[in-house]
RODO-2510 file (C-alpha; in nm, 4 decimals, decimal comma):
residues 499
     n   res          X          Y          Z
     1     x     0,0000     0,0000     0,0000
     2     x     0,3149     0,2387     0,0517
     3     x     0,1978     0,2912     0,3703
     4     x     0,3337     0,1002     0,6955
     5     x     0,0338     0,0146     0,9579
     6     x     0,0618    -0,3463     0,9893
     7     x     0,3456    -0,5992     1,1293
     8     x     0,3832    -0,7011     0,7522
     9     x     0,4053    -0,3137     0,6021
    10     x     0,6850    -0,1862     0,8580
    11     x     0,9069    -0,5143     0,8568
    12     x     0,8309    -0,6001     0,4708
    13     x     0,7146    -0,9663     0,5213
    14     x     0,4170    -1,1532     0,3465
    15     x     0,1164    -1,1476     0,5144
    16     x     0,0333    -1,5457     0,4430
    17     x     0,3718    -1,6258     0,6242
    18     x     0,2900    -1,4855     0,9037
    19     x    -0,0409    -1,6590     0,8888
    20     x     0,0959    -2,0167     0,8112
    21     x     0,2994    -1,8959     1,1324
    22     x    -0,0538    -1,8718     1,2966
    23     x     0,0385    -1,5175     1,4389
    24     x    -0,1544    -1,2142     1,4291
    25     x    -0,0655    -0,9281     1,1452
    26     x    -0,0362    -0,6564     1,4577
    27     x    -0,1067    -0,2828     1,4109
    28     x     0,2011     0,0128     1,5016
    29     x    -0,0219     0,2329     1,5152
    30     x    -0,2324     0,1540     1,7871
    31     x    -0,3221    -0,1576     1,9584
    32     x    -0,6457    -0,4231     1,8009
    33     x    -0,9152    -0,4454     2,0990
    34     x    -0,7586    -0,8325     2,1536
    35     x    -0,6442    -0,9933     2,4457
    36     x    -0,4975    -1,3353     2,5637
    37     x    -0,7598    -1,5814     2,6974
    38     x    -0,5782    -1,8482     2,9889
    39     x    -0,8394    -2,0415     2,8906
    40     x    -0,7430    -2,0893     2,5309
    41     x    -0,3837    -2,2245     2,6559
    42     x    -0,5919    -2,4865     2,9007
    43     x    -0,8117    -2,6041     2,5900
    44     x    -0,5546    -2,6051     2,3410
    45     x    -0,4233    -2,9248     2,1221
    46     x    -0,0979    -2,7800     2,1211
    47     x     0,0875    -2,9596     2,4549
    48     x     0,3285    -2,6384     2,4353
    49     x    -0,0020    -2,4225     2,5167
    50     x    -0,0670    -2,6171     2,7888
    51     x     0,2039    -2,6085     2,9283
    52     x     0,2102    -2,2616     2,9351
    53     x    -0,1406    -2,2632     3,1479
    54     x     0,0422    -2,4975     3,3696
    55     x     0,3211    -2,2575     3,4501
    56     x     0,0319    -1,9530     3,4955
    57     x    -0,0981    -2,2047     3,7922
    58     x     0,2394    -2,3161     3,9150
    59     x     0,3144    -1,9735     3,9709
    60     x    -0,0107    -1,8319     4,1218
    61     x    -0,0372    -2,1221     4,3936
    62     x     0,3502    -2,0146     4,5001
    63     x     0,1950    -1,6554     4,5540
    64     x    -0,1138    -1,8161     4,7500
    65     x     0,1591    -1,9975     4,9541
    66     x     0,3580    -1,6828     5,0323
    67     x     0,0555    -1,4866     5,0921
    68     x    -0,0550    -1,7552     5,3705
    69     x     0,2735    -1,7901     5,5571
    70     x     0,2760    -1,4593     5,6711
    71     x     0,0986    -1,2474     5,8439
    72     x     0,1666    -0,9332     5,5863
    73     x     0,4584    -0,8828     5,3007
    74     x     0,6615    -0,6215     5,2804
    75     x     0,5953    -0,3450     5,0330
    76     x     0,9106    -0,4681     4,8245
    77     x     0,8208    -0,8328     4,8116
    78     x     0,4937    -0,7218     4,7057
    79     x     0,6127    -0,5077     4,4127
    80     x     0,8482    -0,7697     4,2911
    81     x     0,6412    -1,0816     4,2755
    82     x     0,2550    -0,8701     4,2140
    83     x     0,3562    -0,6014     4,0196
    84     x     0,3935    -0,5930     3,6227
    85     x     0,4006    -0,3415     3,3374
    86     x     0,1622    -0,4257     3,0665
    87     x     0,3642    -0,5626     2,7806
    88     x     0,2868    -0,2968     2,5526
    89     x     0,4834    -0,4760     2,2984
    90     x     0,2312    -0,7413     2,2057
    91     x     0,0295    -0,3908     2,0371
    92     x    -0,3107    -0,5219     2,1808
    93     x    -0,5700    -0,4148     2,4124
    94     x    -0,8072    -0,1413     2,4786
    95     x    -0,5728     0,1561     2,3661
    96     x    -0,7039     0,4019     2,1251
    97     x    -0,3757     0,5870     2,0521
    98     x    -0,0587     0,4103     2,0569
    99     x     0,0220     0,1000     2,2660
   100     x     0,0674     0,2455     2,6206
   101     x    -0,1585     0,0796     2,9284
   102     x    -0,1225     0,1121     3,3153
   103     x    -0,0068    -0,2472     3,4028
   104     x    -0,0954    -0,4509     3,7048
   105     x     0,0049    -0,2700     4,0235
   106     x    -0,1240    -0,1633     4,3692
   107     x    -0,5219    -0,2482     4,3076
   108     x    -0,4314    -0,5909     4,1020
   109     x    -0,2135    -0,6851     4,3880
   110     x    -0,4362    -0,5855     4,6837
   111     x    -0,7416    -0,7746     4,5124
   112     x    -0,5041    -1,0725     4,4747
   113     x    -0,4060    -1,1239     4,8214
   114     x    -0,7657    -1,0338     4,9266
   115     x    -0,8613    -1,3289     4,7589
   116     x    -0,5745    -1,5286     4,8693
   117     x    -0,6590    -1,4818     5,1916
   118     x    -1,0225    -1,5443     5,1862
   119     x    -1,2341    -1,7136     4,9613
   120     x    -0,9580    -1,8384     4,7087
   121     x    -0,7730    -1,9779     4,9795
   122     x    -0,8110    -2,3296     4,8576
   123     x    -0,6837    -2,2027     4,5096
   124     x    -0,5102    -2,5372     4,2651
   125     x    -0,6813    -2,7614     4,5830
   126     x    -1,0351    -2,7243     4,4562
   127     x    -1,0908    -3,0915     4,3067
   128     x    -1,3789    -3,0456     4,1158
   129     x    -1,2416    -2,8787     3,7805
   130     x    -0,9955    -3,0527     3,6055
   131     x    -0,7525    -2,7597     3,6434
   132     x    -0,7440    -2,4730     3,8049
   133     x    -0,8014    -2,1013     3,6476
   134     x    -0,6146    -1,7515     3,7145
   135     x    -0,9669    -1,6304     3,6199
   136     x    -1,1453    -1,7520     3,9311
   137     x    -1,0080    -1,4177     4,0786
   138     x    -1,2070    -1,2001     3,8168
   139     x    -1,4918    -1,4564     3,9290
   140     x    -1,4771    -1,3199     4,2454
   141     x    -1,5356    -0,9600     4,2923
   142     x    -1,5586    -0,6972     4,0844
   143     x    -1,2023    -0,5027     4,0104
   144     x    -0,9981    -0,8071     3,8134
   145     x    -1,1101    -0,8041     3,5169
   146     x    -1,0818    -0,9338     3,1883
   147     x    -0,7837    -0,6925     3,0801
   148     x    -0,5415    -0,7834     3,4035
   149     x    -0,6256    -1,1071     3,3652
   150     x    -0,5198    -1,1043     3,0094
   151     x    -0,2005    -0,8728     3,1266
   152     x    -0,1311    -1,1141     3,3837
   153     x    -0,1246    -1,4312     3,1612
   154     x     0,0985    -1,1979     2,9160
   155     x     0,3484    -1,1732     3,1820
   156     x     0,3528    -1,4944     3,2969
   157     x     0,4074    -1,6608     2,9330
   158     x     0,6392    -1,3428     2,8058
   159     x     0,9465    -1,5756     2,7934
   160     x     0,6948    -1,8581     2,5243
   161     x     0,5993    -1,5240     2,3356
   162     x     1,0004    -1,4086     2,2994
   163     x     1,1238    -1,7022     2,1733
   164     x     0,8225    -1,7522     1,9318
   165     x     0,8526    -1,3735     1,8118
   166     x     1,2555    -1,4376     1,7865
   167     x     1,1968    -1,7646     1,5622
   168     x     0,9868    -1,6095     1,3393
   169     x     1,1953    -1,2953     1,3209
   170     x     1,5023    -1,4400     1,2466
   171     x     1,3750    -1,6481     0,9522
   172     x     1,1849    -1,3412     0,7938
   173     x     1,2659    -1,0090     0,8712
   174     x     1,5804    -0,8642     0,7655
   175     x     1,8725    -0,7996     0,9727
   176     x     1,8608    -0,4060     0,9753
   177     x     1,5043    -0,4693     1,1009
   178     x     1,5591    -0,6526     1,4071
   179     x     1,8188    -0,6166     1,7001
   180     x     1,8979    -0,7910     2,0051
   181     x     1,7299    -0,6699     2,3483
   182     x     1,8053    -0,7935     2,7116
   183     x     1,4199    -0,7892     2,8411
   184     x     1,3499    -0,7963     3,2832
   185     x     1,1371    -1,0507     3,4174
   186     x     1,1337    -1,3129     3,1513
   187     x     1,1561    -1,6330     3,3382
   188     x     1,0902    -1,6692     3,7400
   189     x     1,3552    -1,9047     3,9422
   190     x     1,1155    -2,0312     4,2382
   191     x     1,4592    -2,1206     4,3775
   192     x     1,5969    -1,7750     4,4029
   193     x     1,2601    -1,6281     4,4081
   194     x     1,3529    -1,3697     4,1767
   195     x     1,3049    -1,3115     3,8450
   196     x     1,5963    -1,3668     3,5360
   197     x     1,6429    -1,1954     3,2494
   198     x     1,6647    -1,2615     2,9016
   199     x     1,8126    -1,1980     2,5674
   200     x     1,6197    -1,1767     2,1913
   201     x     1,6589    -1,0865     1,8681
   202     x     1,3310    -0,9176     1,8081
   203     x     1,1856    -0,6938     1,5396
   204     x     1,2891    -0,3653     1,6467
   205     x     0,9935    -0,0639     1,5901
   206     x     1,1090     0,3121     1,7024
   207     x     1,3790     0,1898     1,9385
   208     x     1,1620    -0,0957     2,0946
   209     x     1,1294    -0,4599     2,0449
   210     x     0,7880    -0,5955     1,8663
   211     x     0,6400    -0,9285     1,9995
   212     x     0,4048    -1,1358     1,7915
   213     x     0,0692    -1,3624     1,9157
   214     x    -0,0595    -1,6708     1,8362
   215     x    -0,4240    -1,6200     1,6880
   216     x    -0,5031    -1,9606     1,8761
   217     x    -0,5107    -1,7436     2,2449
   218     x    -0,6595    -1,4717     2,1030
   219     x    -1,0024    -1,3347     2,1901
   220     x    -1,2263    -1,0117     2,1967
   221     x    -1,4691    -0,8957     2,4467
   222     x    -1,4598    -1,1342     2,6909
   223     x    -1,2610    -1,4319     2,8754
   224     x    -1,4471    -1,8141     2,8102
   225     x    -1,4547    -1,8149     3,1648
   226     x    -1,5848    -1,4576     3,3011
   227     x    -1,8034    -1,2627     3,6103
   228     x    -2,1178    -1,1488     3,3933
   229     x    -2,1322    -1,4826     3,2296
   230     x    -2,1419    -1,6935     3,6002
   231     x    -2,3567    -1,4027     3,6892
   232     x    -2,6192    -1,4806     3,4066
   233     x    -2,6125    -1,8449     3,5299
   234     x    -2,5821    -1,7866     3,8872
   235     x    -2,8652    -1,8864     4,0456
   236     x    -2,8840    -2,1651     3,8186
   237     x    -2,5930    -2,3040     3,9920
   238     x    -2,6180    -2,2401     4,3403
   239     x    -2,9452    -2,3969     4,3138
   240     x    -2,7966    -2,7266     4,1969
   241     x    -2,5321    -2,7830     4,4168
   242     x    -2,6163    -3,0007     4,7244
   243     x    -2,5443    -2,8020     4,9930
   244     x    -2,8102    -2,7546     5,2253
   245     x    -2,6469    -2,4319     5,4340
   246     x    -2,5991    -2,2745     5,0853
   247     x    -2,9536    -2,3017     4,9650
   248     x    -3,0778    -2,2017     5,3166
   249     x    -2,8507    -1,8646     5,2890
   250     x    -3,0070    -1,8178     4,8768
   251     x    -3,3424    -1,8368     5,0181
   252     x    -3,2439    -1,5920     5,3106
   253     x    -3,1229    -1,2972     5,0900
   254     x    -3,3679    -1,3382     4,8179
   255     x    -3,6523    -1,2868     5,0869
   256     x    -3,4558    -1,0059     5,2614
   257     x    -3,4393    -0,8334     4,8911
   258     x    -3,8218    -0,8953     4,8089
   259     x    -3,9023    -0,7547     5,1383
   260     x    -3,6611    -0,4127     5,0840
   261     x    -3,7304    -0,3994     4,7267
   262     x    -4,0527    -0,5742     4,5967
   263     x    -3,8992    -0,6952     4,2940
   264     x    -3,5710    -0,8613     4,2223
   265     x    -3,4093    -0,7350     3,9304
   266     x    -3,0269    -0,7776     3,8103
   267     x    -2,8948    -0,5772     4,0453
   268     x    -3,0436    -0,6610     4,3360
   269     x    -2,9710    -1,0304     4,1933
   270     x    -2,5674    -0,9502     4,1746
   271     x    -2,5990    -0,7749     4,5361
   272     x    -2,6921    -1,1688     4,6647
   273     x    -2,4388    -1,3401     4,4260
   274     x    -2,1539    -1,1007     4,5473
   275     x    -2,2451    -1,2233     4,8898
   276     x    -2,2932    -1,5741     4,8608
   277     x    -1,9177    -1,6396     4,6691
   278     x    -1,7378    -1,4772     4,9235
   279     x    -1,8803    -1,7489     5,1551
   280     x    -1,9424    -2,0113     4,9426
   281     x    -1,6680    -2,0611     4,6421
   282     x    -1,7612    -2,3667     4,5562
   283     x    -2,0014    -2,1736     4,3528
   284     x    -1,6987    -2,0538     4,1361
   285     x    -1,5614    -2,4492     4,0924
   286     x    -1,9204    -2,5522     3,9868
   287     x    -1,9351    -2,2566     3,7314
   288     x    -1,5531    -2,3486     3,6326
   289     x    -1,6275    -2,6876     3,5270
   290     x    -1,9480    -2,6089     3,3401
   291     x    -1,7126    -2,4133     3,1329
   292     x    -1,4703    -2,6822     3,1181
   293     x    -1,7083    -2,9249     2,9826
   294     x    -1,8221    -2,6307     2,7244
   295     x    -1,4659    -2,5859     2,6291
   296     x    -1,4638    -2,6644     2,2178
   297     x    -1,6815    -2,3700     2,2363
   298     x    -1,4313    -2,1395     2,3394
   299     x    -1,1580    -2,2521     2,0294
   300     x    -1,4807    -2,2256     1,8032
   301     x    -1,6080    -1,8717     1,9653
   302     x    -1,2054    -1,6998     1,9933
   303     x    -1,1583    -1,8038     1,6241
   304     x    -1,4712    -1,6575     1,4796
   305     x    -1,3760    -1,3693     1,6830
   306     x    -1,0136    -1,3243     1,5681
   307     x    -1,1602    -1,3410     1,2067
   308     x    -1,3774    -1,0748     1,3125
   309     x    -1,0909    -0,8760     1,4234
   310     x    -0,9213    -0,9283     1,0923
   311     x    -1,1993    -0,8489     0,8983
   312     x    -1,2880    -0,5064     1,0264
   313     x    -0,9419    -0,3934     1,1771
   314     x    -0,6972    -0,5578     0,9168
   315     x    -0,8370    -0,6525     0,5737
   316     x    -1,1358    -0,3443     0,5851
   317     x    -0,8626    -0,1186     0,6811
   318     x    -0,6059    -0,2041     0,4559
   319     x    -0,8797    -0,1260     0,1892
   320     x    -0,9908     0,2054     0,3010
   321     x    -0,6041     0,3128     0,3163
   322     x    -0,5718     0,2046    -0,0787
   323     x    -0,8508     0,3663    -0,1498
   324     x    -0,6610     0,6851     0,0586
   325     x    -0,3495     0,6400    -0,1069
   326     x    -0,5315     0,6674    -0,4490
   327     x    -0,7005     1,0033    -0,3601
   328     x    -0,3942     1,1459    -0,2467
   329     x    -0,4793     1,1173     0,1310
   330     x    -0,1358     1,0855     0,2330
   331     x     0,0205     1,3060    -0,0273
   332     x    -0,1616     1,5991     0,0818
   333     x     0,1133     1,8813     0,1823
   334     x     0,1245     1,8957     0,5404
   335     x    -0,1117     2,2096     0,6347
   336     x     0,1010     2,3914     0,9002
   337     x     0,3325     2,5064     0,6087
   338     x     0,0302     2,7357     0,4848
   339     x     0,0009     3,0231     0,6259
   340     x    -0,2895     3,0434     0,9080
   341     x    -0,3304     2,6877     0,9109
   342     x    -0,3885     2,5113     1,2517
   343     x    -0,5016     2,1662     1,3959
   344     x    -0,8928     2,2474     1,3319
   345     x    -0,7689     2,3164     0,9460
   346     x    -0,5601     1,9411     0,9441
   347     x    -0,8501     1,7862     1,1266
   348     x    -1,1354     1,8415     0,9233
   349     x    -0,9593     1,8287     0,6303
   350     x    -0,8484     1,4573     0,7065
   351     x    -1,1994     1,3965     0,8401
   352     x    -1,3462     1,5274     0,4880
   353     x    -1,0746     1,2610     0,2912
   354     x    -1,2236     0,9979     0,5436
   355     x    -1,5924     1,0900     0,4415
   356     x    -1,5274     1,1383     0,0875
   357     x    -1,3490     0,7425     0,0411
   358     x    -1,6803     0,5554     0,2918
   359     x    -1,9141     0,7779     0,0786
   360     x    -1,7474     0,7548    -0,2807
   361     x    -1,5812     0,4985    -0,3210
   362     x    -1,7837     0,2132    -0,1252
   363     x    -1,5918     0,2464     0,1889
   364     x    -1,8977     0,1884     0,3389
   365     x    -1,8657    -0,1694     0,3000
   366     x    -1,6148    -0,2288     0,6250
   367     x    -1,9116    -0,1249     0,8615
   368     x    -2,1223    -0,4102     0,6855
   369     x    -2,0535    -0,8062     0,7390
   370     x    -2,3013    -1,0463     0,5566
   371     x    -2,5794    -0,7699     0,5413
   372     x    -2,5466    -0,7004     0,8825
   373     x    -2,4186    -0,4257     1,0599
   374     x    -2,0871    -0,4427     1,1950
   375     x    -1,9254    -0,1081     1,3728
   376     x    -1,9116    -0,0021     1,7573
   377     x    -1,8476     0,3559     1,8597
   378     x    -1,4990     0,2083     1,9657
   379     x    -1,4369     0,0624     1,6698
   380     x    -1,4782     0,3770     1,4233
   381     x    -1,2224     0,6010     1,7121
   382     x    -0,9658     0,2628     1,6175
   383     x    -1,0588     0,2933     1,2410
   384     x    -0,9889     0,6472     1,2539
   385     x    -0,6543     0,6388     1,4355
   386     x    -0,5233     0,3626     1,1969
   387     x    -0,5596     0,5854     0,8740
   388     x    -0,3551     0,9318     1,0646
   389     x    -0,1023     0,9135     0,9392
   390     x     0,1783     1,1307     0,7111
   391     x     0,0754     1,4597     0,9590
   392     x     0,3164     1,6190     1,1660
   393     x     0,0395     1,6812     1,4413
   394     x     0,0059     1,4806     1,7792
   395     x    -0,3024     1,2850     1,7522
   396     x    -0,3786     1,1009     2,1141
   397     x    -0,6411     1,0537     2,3485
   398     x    -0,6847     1,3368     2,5835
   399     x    -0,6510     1,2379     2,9733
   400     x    -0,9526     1,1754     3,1414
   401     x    -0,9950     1,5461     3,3050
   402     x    -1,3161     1,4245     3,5355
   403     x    -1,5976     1,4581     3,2490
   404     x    -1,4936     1,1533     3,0896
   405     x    -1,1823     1,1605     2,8205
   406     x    -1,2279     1,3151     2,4628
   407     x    -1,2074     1,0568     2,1736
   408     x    -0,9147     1,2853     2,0262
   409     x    -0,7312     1,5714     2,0709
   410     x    -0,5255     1,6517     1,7540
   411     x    -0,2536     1,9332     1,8402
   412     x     0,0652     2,1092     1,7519
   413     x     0,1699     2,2959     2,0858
   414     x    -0,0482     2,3508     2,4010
   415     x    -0,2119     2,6646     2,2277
   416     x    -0,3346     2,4958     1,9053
   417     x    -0,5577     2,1913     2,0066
   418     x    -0,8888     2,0644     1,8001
   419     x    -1,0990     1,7675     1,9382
   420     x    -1,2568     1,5062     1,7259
   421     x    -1,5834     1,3244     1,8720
   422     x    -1,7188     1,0188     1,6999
   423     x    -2,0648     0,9139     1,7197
   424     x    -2,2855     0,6948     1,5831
   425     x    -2,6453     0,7826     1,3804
   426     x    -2,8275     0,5826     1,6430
   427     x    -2,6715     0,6316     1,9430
   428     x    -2,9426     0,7783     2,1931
   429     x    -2,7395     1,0473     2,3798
   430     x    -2,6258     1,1954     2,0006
   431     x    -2,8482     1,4562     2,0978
   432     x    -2,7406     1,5991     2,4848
   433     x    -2,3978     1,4934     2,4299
   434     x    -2,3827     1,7581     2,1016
   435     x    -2,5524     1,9891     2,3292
   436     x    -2,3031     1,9969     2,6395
   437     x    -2,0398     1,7590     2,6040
   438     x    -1,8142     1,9055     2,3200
   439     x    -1,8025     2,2624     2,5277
   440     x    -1,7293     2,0363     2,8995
   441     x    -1,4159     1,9026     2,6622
   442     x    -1,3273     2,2123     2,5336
   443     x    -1,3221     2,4306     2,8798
   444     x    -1,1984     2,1637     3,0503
   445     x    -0,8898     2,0498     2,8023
   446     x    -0,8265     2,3958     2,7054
   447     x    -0,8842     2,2938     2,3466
   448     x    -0,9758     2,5777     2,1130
   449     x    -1,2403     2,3939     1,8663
   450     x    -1,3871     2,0993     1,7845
   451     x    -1,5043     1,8659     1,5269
   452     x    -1,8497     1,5977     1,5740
   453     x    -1,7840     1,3198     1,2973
   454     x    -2,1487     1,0942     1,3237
   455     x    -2,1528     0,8089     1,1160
   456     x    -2,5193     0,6821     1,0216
   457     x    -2,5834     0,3447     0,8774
   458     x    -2,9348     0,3992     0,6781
   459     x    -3,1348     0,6735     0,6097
   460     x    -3,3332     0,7170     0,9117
   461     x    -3,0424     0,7471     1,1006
   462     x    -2,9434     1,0589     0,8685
   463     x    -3,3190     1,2216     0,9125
   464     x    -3,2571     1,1797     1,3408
   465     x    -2,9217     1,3792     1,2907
   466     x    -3,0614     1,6571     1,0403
   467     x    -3,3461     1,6830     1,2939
   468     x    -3,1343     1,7023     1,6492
   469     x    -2,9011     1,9537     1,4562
   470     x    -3,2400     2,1679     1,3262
   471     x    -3,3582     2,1377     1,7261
   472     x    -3,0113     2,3131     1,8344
   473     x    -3,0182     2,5417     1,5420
   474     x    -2,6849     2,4301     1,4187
   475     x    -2,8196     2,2834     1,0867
   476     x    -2,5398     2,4942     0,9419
   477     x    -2,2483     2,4129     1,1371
   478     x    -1,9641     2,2911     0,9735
   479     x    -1,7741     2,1847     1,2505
   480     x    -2,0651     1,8694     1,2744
   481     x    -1,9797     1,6175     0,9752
   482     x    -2,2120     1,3638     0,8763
   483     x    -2,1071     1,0580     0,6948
   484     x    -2,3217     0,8825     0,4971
   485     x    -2,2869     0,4793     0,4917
   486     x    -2,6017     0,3747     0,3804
   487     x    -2,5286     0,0580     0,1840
   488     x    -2,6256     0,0831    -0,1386
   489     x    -2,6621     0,4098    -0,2426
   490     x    -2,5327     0,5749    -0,5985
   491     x    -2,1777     0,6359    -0,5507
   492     x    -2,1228     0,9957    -0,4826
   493     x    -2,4268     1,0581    -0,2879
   494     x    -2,4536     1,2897     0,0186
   495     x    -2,6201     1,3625     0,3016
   496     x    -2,8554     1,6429     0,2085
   497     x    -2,7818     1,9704     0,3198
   498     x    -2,4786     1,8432     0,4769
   499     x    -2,1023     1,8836     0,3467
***
């Protein structure tokens, strides 16, 4: 394309190696909304995989040990063996702009031992699952969830994930692309109880090493084994386990929440669940080997997801970039060497190329997938952020100022800023959030202007928009773009009244 976004652009390797490899074609831009499963290592044919799961649980029950010989741990025993940056290297997660994340600190840790110390105290002992699961402790309570389990896992298996990056690397990207690294914490010596380092030859991206993922522990959304799932099917299964103290307790609560409420409803339902697993994990071991016996679902449901993934973040987006290069998208002289120009100028002009390609030239399509529809609000911010490129403005994800982050701030200095919302035609709040949120961003980010992009999927959609912009009287604002992806429309068309 001429234009490096993927694994396979930057480091000039075919994209069907890497999938006979069985790794995933990885964005540097910004990370794909993926995320290891522990699960998928359990379930895997691949005796490699599972041994990898083994290690997780070899390592967690030595922390449940430690946690249970002591009355507390110091501070620096905690940070060492608790404590993990997020291995930003792998480019996936929930980032919008780049590949940065917090990592697993203070509140992973604390929620850990919690659990260690109370009702996962039995944890690798349980004999009623056939194994036992790091994500029992997102089963618990709320606070671990599905991403620091999935950073966690990362972690733990970093040293499988080096060597399989380093393999590949060294038979197909070229010398000048790759370099070697000595990487912290890559292998634990329960001996020492320390941590060892390592050395790789890794793809090397701006100054840092690139890692690579096997699609076959991939997943989006969820973990196979996960809290609103057991939730769902909660009192399903504390119903059928034969424990008479446990049924007795059910039947307690639920009265005591009829009586204070009337009516049970999901919350009041997750109020009793919450309080019954804290006394009663068995719960968690009956709801673990449900899953367990459901477990060709998960392979089935990660690789239909990983396709999905592909589909909409890789192959849609690689088209949408071709059809970018052949405008002239990226060829278009950089604005802040005309005079007057600024980041409002760059953004909406970018915005405009990103209109003209869905609404001309059957871009469209990537929000579509077998007649359905196929797009999150999410997903357009990620769509967005993988075709800036060639501009010499910052464009990131403002920090969350107390009203909730912006989706983007595009800027050149700290007195030239321009945000850029993203909605979509049927989103419900279009209409309040157009009316206060863009000016909250703006006073409260110091940014000067800002842009509303709202993508609408049929017609009606478009008539809502024309009719919540009439209502403010801001039928003629330019600063509010509307992009039209109705399927099937006459190439060309446009929103009327709207530019």
């Amino acid at each position: 394309m001429g234009v490096d976004i993927y694994f396979s652009d930057h480091f000039k390797v075919d994209p069907d190696a890497l999938e006979t490899y069985g790794a995933l074609n990885i964005s540097l831009i910004n990370d794909l909304p993926m995320f290891v499963d522990p699960f998928l290592l359990f379930e895997s044919d691949q005796p490699e995989l599972n041994d990898l799961h083994s290690e997780v649980i070899k390592y967690v029950v030595f922390l449940r040990d430690l946690v249970n010989r002591v009355q507390s741990l110091p501070t620096p025993v905690i940070e060492r063996l608790f404590y993990f940056p997020e291995v930003k290297q792998n480019w996936l997660g929930f980032s919008k702009t780049g590949n940065g994340g917090s990592g697993l600190g203070k509140t992973f840790a604390r929620a850990m031992i919690h659990s260690m110390r109370g009702p996962l105290k039995n944890f690798g002992e349980e004999g009623i699952s056939d194994s036992p699961h790091v994500e029992k402790f997102a089963l618990i309570k709320d606070g671990v969830g599905r991403d620091l389990i999935s950073d966690f896992t990362v972690n733990l298996v970093k040293k499988y994930l080096l060597e399989y990056t380093q393999a590949f690397a060294l038979k197909h990207v070229k010398v000048s692309l790759r370099r070697t690294f000595t990487i912290d914490k890559v292998e634990f010596d329960y001996d020492r109880r320390a941590w060892k380092r390592g050395r790789y030859t890794l793809p090397v991206y701006k100054g840092d090493y690139v890692l690579l993922t096997p699609k076959a522990i991939l997943t989006r959304d969820d973990t196979w084994i996960n809290r609103t799932d057991m939730m769902d099917r909660f009192l399903d299964i504390a119903v059928a386990i034969p424990n008479s103290q446990l049924r007795h307790a059910l039947g307690e609560l639920l009265i005591e929440a009829l009586r204070a409420r009337r009516a049970i409803g999901k919350s009041e339902m997750n109020d009793v669940a919450a309080t019954l697993l804290e006394k009663y994990p068995q719960i968690l071991d009956e709801y673990i080997k449900f899953k367990e016996l459901e477990g060709e679902g998960a392979v089935a449901q990660s690789a239909e997801r990983v396709r999905g993934v592909e589909d909409q973040f890789i192959l849609s987006i690689q088209e949408i970039v071709a059809k970018l290069v052949e405008t002239g998208f990226y060829a278009i002289p950089s604005l802040p060497n005309k005079i007057g120009a600024n980041s409002y100028e760059e953004a909406m002009q970018r915005v405009a190329y990103l209109k003209s390609v869905i609404e001309d030239k059957d871009g469209y399509r990537i929000f579509f997938k077998d007649g359905q529809r196929n797009v999150k609000e999410d997903d357009i911010q990620v769509m967005f952020r993988l075709t800036w490129l060639g501009s010499p403005f910052d464009v990131n994800r403002e920090v969350n100022n107390g009203r909730g982050p912006a989706d983007f701030v595009v800027s050149r200095g700290a007195a030239d800023k321009t945000i850029v919302e993203f909605k979509l035609g049927s989103s419900s709040s279009f209409k309040k959030n157009l009316k206060h949120q863009t000016d909250v961003y703006e006073r409260a980010g110091d940014a000067q202007k800002s842009i509303k992009v709202v993508l609408c999927l049929d017609a009606s959609e478009i008539r809502k928009v024309q009719e919540v912009l009439r209502d403010l009287r801001r039928e003629d604002d330019p600063s509010v773009v509307i992009i039209d992806a109705t399927p099937g429309k006459p190439s060309g068309s446009k929103a009327d009244g709207i530019s």
